[in-house]
VEXDREN-2710 file (C-alpha; in Angstrom, 1 decimal):
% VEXDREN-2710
k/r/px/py/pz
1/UNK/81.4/12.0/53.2
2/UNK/84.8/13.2/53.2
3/UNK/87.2/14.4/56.3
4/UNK/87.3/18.1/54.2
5/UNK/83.6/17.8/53.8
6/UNK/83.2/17.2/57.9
7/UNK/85.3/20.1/59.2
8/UNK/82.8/22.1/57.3
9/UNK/79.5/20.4/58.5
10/UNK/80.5/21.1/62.4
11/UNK/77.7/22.4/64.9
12/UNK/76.5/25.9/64.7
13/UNK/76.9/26.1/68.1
14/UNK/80.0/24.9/68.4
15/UNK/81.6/27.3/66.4
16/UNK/79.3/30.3/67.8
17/UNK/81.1/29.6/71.3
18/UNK/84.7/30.0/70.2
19/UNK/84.1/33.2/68.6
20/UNK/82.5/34.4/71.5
21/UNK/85.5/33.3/74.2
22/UNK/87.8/35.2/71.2
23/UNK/85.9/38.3/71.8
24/UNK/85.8/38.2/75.6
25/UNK/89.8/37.7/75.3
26/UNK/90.4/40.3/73.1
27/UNK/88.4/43.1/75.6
28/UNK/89.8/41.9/78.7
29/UNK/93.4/42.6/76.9
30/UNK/92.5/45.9/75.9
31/UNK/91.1/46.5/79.1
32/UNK/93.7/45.1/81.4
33/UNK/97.0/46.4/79.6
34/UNK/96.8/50.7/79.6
35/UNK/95.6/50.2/83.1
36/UNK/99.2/48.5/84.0
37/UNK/101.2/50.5/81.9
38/UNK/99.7/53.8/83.5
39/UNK/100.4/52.6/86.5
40/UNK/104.0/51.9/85.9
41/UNK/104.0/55.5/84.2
42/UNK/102.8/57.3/87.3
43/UNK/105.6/55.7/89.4
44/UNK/108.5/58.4/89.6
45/UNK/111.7/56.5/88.5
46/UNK/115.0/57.6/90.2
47/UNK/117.1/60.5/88.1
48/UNK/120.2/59.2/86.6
49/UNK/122.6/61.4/85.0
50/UNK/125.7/61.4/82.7
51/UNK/129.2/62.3/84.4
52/UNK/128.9/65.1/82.7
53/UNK/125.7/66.4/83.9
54/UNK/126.6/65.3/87.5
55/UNK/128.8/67.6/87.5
56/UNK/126.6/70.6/87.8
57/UNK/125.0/68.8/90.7
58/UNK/125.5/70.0/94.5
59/UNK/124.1/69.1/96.9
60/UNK/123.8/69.4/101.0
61/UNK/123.8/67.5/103.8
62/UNK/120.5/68.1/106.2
63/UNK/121.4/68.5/109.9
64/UNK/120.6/70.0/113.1
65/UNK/120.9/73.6/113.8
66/UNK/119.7/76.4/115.8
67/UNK/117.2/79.2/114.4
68/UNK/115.2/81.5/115.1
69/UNK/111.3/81.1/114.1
70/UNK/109.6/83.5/111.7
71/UNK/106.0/84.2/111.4
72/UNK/105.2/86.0/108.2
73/UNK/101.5/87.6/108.1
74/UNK/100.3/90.7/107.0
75/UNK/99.2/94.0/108.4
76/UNK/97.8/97.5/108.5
77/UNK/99.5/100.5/109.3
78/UNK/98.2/102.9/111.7
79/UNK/99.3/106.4/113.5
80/UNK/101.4/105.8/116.1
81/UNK/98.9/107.1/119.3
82/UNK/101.7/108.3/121.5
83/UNK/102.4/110.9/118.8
84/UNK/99.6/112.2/117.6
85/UNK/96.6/114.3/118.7
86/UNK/93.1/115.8/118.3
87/UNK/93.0/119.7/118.5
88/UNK/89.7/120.1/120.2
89/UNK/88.4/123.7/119.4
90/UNK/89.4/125.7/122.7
91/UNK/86.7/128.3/122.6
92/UNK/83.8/129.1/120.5
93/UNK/83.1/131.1/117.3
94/UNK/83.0/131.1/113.8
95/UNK/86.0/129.9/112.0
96/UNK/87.5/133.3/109.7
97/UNK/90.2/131.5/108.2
98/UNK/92.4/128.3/107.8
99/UNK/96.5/128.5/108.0
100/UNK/97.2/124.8/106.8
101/UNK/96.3/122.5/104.1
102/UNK/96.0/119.1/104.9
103/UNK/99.3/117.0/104.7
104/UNK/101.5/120.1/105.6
105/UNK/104.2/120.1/108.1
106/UNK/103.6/122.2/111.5
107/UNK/105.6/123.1/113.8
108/UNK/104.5/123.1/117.9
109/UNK/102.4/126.3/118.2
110/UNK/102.5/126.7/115.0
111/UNK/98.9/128.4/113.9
112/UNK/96.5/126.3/112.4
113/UNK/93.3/128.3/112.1
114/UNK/91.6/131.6/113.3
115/UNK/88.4/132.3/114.8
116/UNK/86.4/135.2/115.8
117/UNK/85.7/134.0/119.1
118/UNK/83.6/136.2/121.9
119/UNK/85.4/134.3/124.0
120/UNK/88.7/135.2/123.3
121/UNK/87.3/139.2/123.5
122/UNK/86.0/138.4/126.8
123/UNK/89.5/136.9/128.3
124/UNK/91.4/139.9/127.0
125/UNK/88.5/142.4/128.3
126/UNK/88.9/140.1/131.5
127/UNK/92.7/141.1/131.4
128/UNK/92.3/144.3/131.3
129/UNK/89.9/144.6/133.7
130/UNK/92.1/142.9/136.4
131/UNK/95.3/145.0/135.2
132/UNK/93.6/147.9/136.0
133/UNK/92.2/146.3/139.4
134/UNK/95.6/145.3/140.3
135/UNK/97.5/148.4/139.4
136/UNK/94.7/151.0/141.2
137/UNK/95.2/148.7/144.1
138/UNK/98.7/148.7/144.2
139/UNK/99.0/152.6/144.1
140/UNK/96.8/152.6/147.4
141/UNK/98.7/149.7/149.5
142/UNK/101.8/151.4/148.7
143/UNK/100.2/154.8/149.6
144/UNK/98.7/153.7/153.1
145/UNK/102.5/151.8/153.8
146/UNK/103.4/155.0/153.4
147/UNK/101.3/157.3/155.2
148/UNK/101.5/154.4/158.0
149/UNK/105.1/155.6/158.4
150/UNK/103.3/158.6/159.0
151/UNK/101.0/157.7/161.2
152/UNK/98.6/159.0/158.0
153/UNK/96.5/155.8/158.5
154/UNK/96.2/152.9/161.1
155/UNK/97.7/149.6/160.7
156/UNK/94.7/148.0/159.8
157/UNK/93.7/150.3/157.1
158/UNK/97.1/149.5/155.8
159/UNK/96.9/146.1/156.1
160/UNK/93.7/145.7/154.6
161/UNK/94.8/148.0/151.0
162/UNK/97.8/144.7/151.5
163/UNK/94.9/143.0/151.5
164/UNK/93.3/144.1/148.2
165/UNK/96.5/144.4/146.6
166/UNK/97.5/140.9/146.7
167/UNK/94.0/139.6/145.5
168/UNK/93.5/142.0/142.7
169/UNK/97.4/141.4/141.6
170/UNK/95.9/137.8/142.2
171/UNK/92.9/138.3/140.0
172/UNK/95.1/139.8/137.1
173/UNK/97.3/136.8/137.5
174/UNK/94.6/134.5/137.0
175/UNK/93.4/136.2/133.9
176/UNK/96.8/136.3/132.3
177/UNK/96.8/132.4/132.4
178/UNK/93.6/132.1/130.9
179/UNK/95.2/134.3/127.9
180/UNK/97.8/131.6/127.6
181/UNK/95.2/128.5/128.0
182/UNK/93.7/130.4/124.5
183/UNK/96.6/129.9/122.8
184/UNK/96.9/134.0/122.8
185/UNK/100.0/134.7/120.6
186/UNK/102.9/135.3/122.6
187/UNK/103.2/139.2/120.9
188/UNK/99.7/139.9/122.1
189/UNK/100.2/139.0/125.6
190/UNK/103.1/141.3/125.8
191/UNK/101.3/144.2/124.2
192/UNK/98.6/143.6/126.5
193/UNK/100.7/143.6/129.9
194/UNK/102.1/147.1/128.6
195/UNK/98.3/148.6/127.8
196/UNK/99.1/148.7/124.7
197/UNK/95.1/148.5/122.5
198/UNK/94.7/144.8/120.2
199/UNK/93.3/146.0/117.2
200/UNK/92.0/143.0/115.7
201/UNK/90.6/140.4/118.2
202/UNK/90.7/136.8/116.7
203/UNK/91.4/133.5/118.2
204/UNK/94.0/131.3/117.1
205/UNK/94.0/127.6/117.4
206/UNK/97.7/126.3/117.4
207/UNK/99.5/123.1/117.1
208/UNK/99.9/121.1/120.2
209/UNK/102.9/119.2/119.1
210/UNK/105.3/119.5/115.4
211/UNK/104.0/116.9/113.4
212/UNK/101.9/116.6/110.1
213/UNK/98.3/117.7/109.6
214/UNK/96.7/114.4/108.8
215/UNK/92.9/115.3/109.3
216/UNK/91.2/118.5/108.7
217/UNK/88.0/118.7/110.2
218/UNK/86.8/122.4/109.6
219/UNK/85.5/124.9/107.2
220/UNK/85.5/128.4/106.9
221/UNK/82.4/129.9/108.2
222/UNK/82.1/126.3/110.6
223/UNK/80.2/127.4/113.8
224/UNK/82.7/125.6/116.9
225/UNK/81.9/125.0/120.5
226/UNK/84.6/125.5/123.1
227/UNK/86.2/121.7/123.9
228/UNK/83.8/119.6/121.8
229/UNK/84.5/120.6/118.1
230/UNK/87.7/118.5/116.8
231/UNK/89.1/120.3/114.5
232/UNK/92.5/119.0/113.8
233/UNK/94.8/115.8/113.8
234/UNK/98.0/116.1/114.2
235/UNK/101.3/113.2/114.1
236/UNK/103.9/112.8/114.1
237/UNK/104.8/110.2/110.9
238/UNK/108.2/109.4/112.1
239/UNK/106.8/106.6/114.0
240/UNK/104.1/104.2/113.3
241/UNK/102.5/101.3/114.1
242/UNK/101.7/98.2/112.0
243/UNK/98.9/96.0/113.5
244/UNK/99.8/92.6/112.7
245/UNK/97.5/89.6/112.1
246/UNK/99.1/86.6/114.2
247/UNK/97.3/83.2/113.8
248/UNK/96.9/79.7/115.7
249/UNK/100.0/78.1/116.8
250/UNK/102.0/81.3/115.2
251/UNK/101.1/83.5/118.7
252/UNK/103.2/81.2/120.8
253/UNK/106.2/81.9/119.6
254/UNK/105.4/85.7/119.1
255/UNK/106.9/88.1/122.1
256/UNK/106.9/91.5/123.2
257/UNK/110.6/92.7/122.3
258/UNK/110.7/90.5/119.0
259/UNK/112.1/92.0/116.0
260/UNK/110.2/92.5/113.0
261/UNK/110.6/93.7/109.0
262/UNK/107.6/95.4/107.4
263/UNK/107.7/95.1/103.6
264/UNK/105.4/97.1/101.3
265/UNK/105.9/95.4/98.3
266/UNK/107.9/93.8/95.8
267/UNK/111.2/95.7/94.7
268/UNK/110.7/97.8/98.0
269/UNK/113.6/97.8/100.9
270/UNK/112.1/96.1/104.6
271/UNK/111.8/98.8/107.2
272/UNK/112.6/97.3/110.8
273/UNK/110.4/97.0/113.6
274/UNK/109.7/96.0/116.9
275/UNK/106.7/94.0/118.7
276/UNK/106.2/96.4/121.9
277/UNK/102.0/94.8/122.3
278/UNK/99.9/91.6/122.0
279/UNK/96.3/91.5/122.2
280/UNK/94.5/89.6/125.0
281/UNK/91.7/88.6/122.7
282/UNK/91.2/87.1/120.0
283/UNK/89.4/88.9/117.1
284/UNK/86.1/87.1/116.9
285/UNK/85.8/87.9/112.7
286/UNK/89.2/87.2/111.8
287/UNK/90.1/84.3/114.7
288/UNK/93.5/86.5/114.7
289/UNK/95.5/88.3/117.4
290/UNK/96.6/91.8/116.8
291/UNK/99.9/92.1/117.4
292/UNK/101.4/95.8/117.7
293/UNK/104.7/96.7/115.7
294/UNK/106.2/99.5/116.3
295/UNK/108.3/100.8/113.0
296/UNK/110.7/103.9/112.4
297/UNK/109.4/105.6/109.2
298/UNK/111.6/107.2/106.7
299/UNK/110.6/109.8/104.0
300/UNK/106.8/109.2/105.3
301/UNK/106.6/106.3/103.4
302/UNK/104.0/103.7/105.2
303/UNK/100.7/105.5/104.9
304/UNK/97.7/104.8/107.5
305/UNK/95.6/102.2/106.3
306/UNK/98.1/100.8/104.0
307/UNK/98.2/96.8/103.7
308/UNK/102.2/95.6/104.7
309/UNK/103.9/92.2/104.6
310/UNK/105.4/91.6/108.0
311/UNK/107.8/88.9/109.3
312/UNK/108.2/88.8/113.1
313/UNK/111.5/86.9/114.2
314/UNK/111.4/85.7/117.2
315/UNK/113.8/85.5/119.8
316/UNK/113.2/82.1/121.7
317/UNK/115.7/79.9/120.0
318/UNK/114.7/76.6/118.4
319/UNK/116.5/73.3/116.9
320/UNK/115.4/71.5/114.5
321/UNK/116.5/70.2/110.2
322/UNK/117.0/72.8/107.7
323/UNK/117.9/73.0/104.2
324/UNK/117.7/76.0/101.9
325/UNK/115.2/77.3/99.9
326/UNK/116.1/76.4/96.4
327/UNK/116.2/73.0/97.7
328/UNK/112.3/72.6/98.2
329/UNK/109.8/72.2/94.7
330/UNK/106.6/71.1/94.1
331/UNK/104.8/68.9/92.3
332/UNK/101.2/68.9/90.1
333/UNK/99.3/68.8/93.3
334/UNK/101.6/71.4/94.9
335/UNK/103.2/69.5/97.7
336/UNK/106.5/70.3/98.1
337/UNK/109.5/67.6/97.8
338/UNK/113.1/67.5/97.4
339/UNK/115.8/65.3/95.2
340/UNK/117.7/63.0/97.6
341/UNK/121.7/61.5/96.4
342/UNK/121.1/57.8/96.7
343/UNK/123.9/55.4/97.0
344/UNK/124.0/54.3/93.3
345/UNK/124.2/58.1/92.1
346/UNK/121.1/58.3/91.4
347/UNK/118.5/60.4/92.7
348/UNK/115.0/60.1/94.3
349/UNK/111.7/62.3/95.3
350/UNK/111.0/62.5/98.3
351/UNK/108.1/64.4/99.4
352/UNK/108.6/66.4/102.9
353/UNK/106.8/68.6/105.6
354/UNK/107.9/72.1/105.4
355/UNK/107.5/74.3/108.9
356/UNK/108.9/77.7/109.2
357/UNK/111.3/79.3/107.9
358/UNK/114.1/81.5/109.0
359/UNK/116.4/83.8/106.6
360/UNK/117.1/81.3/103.4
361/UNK/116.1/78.1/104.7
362/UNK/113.3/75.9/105.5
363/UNK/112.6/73.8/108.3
364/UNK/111.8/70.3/107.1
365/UNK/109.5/68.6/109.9
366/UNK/109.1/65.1/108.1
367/UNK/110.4/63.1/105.2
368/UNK/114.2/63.5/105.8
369/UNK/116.7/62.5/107.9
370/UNK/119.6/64.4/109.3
371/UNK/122.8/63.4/107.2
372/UNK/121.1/62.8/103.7
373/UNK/122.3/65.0/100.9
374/UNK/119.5/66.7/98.7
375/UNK/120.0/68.6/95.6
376/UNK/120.4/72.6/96.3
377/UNK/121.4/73.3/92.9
378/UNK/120.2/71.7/90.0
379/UNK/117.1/70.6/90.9
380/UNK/114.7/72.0/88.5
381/UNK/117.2/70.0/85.6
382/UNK/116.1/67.3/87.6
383/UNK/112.9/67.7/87.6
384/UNK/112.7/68.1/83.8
385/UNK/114.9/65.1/83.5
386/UNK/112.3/62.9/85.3
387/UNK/109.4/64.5/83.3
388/UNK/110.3/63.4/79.7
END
């Protein structure tokens, strides 16, 4: 036997082994290697630019300052309810006819609807009634005064016609301010003091205050009961309040006397505002405090029920880092970082903490420290540097 014709004759098992420990080597590489270069992918290397690209690097240095928290929320706008009213009906009848359409402008006393109301027949009759009283009654107390003088009559006869003067002027008096209480045109009354006969006898329900018809409540025809029919709301839209939704830590540094800005939407100039309530409790669906903000309200522009954007500034002063806006981005998993100078020119992530944020800047609550410089402009090119 030769040494070529022994290689060949070696044990099956022999050579069964090797091929197997071949195999095992060859998985365990395959296996091992993307693990350990992904790895060393996912690691964020430090950004290192040319001179030339340096150059349209700035950056600024993080420090201390003074600010003013901000709380930005949302809200709903409502009528502001020291300027606006319900016009009850103030006396019964069927409603003839209507004088405003909803949304119009009104003057105070301004009329808003008529009625034919028996009511307002009966006050005038009432008028009369005591005019007439009054005027009989005056004609004989100023008859007995004078035949008193001529000893026509005794004192008390004359005293007592005083007497009935006084109450029926009294009586007539009375009446007359229940004319007025009806909201009795002005004209009328003065027709009526002279005995001059009302031809048409209808009621009219008038504005309380100038404002803006915002609810209309009745119909022609609509059967009204004196003080329990509303009829009419009226407000005044120069004024309004927002009802802001303040949550969790947010309340604390929320006061009455804080400033605000309402925003309706994007594009849309802020309207300013002012906190003048807080809520003592909390809403139990929400888990929010209501928070009243009281805005001025131009051209009629925030409607009731309207969703706002509000930002409440308060006035307790606070300290703490800030860096501006453009400075903060953020990554896949949104969390926000910024690009920190390093000492050999290069720069680095760094993930950070972002609290509130006042005007153009950001607090930063954790991940820098006060005198390192970070990107504010350029740091997108960064960030697409670092992603190729």
């Amino acid at each position: 036997m030769t040494a070529n014709s022994a290689f060949h004759k070696r044990p099956a098992g022999t050579a069964c082994a090797q091929t197997v420990l071949a195999v095992i080597a060859v998985v365990l590489i395959a296996g091992c290697s993307p693990k350990k270069d992904e790895a060393a992918s996912a690691k964020p290397s430090n950004v290192v630019l040319t001179q030339a690209q340096r150059a349209h690097i700035h950056l600024f240095t993080a420090k201390p300052a003074s600010f003013h928290k901000s709380i930005e929320t949302f809200g709903v706008v409502d009528f502001d309810n020291d300027r606006a009213t319900s016009v009850l009906a103030p006396f019964s009848g069927p409603v003839a006819r209507l004088s405003v359409s909803l949304g119009q402008k009104v003057t105070k006393g301004q009329t808003l609807a008529m009625v034919n109301s028996s009511d307002f027949a009966a006050a005038i009759g009432a008028y009369r009634k005591a005019r007439a009283t009054a005027q009989t009654a005056r004609r004989l107390a100023d008859l007995d005064k004078d035949l008193l003088s001529h000893h026509g009559v005794s004192q008390r006869e004359a005293e007592q016609a005083e007497s009935d003067a006084v109450g029926a002027e009294s009586d007539r008096d009375a009446a007359l301010q229940t004319l007025a209480s009806l909201n009795v045109d002005p004209r009328t009354i003065a027709n009526l003091k002279k005995g001059k006969p009302i031809s048409h006898l209808e009621g009219a329900i008038r504005s309380p205050i100038a404002g803006t018809v915002v609810e209309r409540l009745v119909t022609p025809g609509q059967l009204l009961a004196v003080g329990t029919t509303p009829c009419f709301t009226v407000a005044d839209l120069s004024r309004v309040w927002v009802m802001a939704q303040v949550f969790g830590d947010d309340l604390a540094s929320v006061h009455t006397g804080d400033t605000a800005e309402i925003e309706i939407g994007p594009g849309t100039r802020s309207l300013p505002g002012k906190v003048d309530n807080i809520a003592a409790l909390v809403d139990p669906d929400t888990r929010s405090v209501k928070v009243r903000v009281v805005a001025e309200n131009p051209g009629d522009i925030l409607k009731k029920q309207m969703y706002v954007r509000v930002r409440i500034v308060s006035r307790g002063e606070s300290t703490g880092l800030l860096v501006p806006v453009s400075t903060i981005l953020h990554d896949d998993q949104n969390m926000p970082f910024v690009y920190v100078a390093q000492r050999d020119g290069s720069f680095a992530r760094r993930h950070v903490t972002v609290g509130y944020r006042t005007g153009d800047r950001y607090q930063i609550m954790s991940g820098l420290k006060p005198g390192e410089q970070v990107v504010i402009d350029g740091a997108l090119f960064l960030q697409f540097m670092q992603n190729q």
